[in-house]
C-alpha positions as CSV (number, residue, x, y, z in Angstrom):
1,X,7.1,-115.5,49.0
2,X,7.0,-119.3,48.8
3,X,6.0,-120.9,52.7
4,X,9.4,-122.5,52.4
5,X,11.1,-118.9,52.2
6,X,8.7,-117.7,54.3
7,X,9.2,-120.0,57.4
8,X,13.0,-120.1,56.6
9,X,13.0,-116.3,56.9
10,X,11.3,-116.1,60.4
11,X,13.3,-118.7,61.8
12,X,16.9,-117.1,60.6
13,X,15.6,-114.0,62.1
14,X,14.5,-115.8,65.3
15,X,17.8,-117.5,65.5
16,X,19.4,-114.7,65.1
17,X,16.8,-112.9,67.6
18,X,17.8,-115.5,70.1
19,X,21.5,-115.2,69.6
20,X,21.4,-111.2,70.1
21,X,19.5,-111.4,73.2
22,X,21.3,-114.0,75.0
23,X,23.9,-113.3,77.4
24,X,27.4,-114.9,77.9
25,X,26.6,-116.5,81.1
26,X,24.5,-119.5,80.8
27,X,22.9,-118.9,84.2
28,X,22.0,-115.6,83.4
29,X,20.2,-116.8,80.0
30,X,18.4,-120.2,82.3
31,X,17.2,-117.7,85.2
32,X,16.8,-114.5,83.5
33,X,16.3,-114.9,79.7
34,X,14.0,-111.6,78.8
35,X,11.8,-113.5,76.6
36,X,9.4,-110.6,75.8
37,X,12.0,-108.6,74.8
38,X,12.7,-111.1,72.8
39,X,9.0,-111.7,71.4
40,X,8.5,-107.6,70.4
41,X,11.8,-107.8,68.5
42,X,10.5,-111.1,66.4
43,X,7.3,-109.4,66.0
44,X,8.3,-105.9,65.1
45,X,10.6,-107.6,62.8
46,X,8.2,-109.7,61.5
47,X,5.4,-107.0,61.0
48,X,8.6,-104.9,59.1
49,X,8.6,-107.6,56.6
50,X,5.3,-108.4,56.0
51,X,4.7,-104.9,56.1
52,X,7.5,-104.3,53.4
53,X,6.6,-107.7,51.6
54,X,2.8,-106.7,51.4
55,X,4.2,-103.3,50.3
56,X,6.2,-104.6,47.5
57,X,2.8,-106.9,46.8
58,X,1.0,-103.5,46.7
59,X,3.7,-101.9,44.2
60,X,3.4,-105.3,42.3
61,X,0.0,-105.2,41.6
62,X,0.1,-101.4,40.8
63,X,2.1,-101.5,38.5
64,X,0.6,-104.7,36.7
65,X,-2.5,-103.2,36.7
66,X,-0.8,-100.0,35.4
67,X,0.7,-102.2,32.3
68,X,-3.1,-104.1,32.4
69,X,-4.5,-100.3,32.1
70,X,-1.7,-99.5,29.3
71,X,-2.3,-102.6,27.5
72,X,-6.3,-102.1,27.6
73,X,-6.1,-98.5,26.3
74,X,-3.4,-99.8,23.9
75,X,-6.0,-102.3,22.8
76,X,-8.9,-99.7,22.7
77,X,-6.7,-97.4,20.9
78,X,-5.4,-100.5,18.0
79,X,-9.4,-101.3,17.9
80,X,-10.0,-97.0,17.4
81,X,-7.4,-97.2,14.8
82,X,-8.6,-100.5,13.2
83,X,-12.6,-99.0,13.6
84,X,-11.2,-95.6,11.9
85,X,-9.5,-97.2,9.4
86,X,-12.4,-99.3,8.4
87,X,-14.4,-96.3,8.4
88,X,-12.0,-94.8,5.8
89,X,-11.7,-97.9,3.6
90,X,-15.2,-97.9,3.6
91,X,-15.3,-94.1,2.6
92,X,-12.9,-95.0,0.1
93,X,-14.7,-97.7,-1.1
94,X,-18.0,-95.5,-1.5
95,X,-15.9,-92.2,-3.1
96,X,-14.5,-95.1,-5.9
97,X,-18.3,-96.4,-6.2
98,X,-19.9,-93.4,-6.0
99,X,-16.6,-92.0,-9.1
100,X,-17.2,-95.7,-11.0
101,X,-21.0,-95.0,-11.2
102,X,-20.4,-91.6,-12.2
103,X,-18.1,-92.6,-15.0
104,X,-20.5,-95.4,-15.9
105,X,-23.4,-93.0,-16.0
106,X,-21.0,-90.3,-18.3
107,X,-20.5,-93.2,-20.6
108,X,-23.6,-94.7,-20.7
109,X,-24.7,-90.7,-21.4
110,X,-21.6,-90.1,-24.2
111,X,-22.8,-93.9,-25.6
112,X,-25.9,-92.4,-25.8
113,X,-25.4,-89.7,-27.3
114,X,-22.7,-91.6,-29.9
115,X,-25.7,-93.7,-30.2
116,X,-28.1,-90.6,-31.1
117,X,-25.4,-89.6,-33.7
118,X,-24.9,-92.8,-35.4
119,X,-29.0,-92.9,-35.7
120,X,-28.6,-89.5,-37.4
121,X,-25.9,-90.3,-39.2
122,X,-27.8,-93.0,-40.2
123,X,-30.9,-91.5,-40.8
124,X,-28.8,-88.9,-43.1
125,X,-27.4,-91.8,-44.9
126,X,-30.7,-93.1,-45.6
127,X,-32.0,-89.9,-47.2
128,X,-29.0,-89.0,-49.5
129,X,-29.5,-92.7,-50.3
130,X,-33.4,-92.1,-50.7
131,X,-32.0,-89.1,-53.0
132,X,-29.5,-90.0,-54.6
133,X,-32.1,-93.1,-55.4
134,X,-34.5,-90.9,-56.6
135,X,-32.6,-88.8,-58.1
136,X,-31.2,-91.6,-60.5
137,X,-34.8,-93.3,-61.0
138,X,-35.5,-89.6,-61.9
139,X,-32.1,-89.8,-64.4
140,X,-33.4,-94.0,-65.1
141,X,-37.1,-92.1,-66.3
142,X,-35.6,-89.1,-68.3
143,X,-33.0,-91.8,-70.1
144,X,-36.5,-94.5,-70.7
145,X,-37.8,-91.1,-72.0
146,X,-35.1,-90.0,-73.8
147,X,-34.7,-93.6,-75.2
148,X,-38.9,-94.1,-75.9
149,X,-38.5,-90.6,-77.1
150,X,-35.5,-91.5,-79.9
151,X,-37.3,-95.2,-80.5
152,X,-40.5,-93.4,-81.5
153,X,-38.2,-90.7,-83.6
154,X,-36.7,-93.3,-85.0
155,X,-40.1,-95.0,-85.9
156,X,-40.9,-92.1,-87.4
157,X,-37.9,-91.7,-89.3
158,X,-38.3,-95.1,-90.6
159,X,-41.5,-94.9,-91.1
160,X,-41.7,-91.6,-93.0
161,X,-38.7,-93.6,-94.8
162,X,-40.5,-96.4,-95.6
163,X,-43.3,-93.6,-97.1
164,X,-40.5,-91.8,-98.6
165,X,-39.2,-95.2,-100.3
166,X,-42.8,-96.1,-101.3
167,X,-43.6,-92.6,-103.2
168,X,-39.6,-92.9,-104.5
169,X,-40.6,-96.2,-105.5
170,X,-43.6,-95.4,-107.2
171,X,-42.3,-92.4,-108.9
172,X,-39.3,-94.8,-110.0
173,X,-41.8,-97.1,-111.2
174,X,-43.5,-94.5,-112.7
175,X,-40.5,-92.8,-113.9
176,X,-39.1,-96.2,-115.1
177,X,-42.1,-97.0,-117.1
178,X,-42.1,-93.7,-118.5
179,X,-38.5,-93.7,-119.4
180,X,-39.2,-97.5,-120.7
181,X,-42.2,-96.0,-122.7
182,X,-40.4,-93.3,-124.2
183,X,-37.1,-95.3,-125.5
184,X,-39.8,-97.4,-127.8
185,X,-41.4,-94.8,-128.7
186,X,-37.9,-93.1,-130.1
187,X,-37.4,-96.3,-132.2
C-alpha cells in the first residue's frame, strides 16, 4: 500500500474510532473520554490490517514465486526439449552421415568393381584384337605365300615356256629348214 493510502487508512479508521467511542454529552467526552479504550481499538484494528495486508503480501509473493518456479521449470523443460532435440538432430545428422558414407563407399566399391570390368573387358578386347591381328597376319603370310608361291609357279611356267618356245623354235627352225631343204630338192 502507497504511504498516502496507508496514512489515509489509519486516520479514517481513527476518525471513525473516535466518533464510536464518543458519547453524546460533551461533558462526558471532556471529563471522561476512555482514551485507552480507544487506543486498543486503533491498534487491534491496525494490527488486523497489517496483519491481513502482510498476509495478502505473503500470498503475493507465494504465488509469484510459484509462477517464478513455473516459469523456471518451464524454462528448464524448453532448454530439455531444445537440448533433446539437438541431441536428435545431431543423431540424425550422424545416421545420414554415417548412410551417405555408406552409399559413397557401395559406389566407390560397384565403381570399382565397374572399373575391374571395363579393365577386363578391355583386356579381352585387346586379345581378340591381338588374335584377330594375328590371326590375319597369319591369313597376310599364307596369302604372301600363296602369292610368292603362284609368282614362282608362274616363273616356272614362263620359264619352262620360254624353254618350251626355244626347243619349238629350234625344231621350227629345224623343221623349217628341213621343209625349205626338201621343196628344192623336189625341183
Amino acid at each position: 500500500i502507497a504511504e498516502k493510502d496507508w496514512r489515509h487508512g489509519h486516520c479514517t479508521v481513527m476518525g471513525k474510532l473516535i466518533a464510536d467511542t464518543m458519547k453524546e454529552d460533551a461533558f462526558q467526552n471532556r471529563e471522561n473520554f476512555d482514551t485507552a479504550a480507544l487506543c486498543t481499538k486503533f491498534w487491534t484494528s491496525v494490527a488486523k490490517e497489517e496483519g491481513a495486508r502482510v498476509e495478502q503480501e505473503r500470498k503475493e509473493q507465494a504465488k509469484a514465486e510459484e509462477e517464478a518456479n513455473k516459469a523456471d521449470e518451464a524454462a528448464k523443460a524448453a532448454e530439455a526439449k531444445r537440448k533433446a532435440e539437438e541431441e536428435a538432430e545431431v543423431a540424425e545428422a550422424s545416421k545420414e552421415a554415417e548412410e551417405a558414407a555408406k552409399v559413397a563407399e557401395e559406389t566407390a566399391a560397384k565403381a570399382a568393381v565397374e572399373e575391374k570390368a571395363a579393365t577386363a573387358l578391355e583386356d579381352k578386347a585387346a586379345t581378340r584384337a591381338k588374335e584377330q591381328k594375328s590371326k590375319e597376319d597369319g591369313e597376310a603370310k599364307e596369302q604372301a605365300d600363296l602369292k610368292e608361291a603362284a609368282e614362282v609357279a608362274i616363273k616356272n611356267v614362263t620359264a619352262s615356256d620360254e624353254v618350251a618356245k626355244a626347243s619349238n623354235a629350234t625344231v621350227v627352225l629345224a623343221a623349217n629348214a628341213t621343209v625349205l631343204a626338201e621343196p628344192a630338192a623336189v625341183v
